[in-house]
N, C-alpha and C positions, 0 to 999 in steps of 0.2 A: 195132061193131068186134069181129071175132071174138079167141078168144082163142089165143095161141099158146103154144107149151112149147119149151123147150132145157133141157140137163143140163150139166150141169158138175162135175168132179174136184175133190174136197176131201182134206184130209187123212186125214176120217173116212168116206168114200164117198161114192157119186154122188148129185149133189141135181138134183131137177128142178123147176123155175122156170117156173109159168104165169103170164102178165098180156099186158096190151096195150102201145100205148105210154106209156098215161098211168096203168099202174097195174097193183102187183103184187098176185094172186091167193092163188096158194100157194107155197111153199119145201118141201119133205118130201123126205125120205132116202128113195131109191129100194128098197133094200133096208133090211127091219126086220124083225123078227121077228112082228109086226101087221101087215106089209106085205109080203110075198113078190116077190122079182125078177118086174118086170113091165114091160118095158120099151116105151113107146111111141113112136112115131119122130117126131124134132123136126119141129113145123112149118115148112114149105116157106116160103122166101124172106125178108127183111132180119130180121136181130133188133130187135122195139120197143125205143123206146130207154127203157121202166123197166125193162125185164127187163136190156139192155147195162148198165144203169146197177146194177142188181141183183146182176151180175153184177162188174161193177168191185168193189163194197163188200164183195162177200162175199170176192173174194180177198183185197183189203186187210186184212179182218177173221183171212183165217188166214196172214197173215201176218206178224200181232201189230202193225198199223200204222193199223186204225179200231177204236173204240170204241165209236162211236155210229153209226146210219145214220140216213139220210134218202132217206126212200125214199116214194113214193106208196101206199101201201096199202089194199086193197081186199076184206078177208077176210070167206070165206061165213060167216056163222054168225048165230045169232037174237040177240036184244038181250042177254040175259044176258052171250050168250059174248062179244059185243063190245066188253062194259062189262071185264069180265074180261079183254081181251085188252090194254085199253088201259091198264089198271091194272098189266099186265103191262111198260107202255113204259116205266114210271117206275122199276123197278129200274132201279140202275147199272150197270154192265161192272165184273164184278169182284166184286158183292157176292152175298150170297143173302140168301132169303126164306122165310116158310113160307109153307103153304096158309093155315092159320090169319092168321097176318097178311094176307094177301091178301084173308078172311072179314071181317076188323076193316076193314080198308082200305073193304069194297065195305060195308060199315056191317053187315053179319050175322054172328057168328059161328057159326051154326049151317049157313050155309051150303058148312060147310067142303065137305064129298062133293062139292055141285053146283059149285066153285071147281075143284076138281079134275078133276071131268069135265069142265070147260072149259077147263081148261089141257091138260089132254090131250086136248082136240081142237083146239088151235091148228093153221089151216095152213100159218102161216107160222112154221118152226121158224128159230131162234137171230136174226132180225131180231126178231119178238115172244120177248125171250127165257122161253119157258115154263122152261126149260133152271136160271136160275137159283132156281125155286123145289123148297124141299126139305123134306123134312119136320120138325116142331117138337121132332126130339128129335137134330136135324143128323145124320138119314141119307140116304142118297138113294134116292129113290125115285120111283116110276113116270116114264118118260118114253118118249113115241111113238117118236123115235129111237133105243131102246134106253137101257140103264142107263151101259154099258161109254162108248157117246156125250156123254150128258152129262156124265160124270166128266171124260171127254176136255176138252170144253167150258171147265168149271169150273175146272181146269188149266191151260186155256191163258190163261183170264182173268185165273188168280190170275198166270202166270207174265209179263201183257203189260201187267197194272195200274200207272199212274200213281202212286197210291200205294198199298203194298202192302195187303191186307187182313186178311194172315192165314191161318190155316186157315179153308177155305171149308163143309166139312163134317166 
C-alpha cells in the first residue's frame, strides 16, 4: 500500500500527516526553521482511515480535550531511535523530562548526545511527544519544531492537565 500525505491547520502551523490506512508515518511542522516551506500536494483520493483518525486526535488534542492518543504507529528510524521513541511514549501529558533521564531510563548515561540526536529526529512530532523533554537544568531546548513550538506545546499541557503539574520549565 502506497503511502499518502494530507496537511492540516493547527494552532501552531500546518502539519503534514503521511501513513496508510493501517498506520501512521510521520507528523512534522511544515514550516521550521530546519525545514523551509515546502509544500507537497495531498495525495489524490479518500483519506486512510489512520491518518482520518490522526487527524481526529490531533484536533481533539488542540483543543485541550485528548491527552493520550492511540494511534498505529509506524516510524522510520534504526533500532536505537525506536527504543528512544518508545521510551518517549511513556511521558505523561503535562509533565516533563530530561535527556538525562531518558539516558537513565534507556539504562546509559552516557548516552545522553545520542538520546538526543534521537529525539530530534522523531517523525512523529507531539503524538511521540519529544516535545516534553528538556533539559536537566529545566531550560528548553532543542526541538525540530522550533523552540517558540514547544513552549507552545508545554503550555497548553500545563494549561489542559488533569491534575495541575506546576511549572513545567
Amino acid at each position: 500500500m502506497s503511502a499518502f500525505t494530507t496537511f492540516i491547520h493547527s494552532p501552531i502551523g500546518l502539519l503534514e500527516i503521511t501513513g496508510t490506512d493501517t498506520s501512521v508515518y510521520s507528523i512534522l511542522f511544515v514550516e521550521t526553521e530546519r525545514r523551509p516551506l515546502a509544500l507537497q500536494p495531498a495525495s489524490e483520493g479518500e483519506i486512510p482511515g489512520a491518518i482520518k483518525e490522526a487527524t481526529r486526535q490531533l484536533n481533539e488534542y488542540f483543543e485541550g480535550k485528548r491527552l493520550t492518543f492511540d494511534l498505529p504507529l509506524q516510524p522510520k528510524g534504526t533500532d536505537f531511535q525506536q527504543h528512544i521513541w518508545n521510551l518517549l511514549l511513556d511521558i505523561p501529558y503535562g509533565v516533563t523530562t530530561s535527556y538525562l533521564e531518558i539516558s537513565k531510563r534507556y539504562g546509559d548515561t552516557k548516552a545522553i548526545r545520542a538520546v538526543g540526536a534521537a529525539n530530534g529526529s522523531n517523525p512523529i512530532t507531539i503524538i511521540i511527544p519529544c516535545h516534553r523533554v528538556i533539559g536537566s537544568n529545566g531550560k528548553l531546548v532543542g526541538y525540530g519544531g522550533d523552540l517558540w513550538r514547544k513552549e507552545w506545546l508545554l503550555k497548553h499541557e500545563l494549561e489542559h492537565a488533569p491534575v495541575p503539574q506546576g511549572k513545567l520549565f
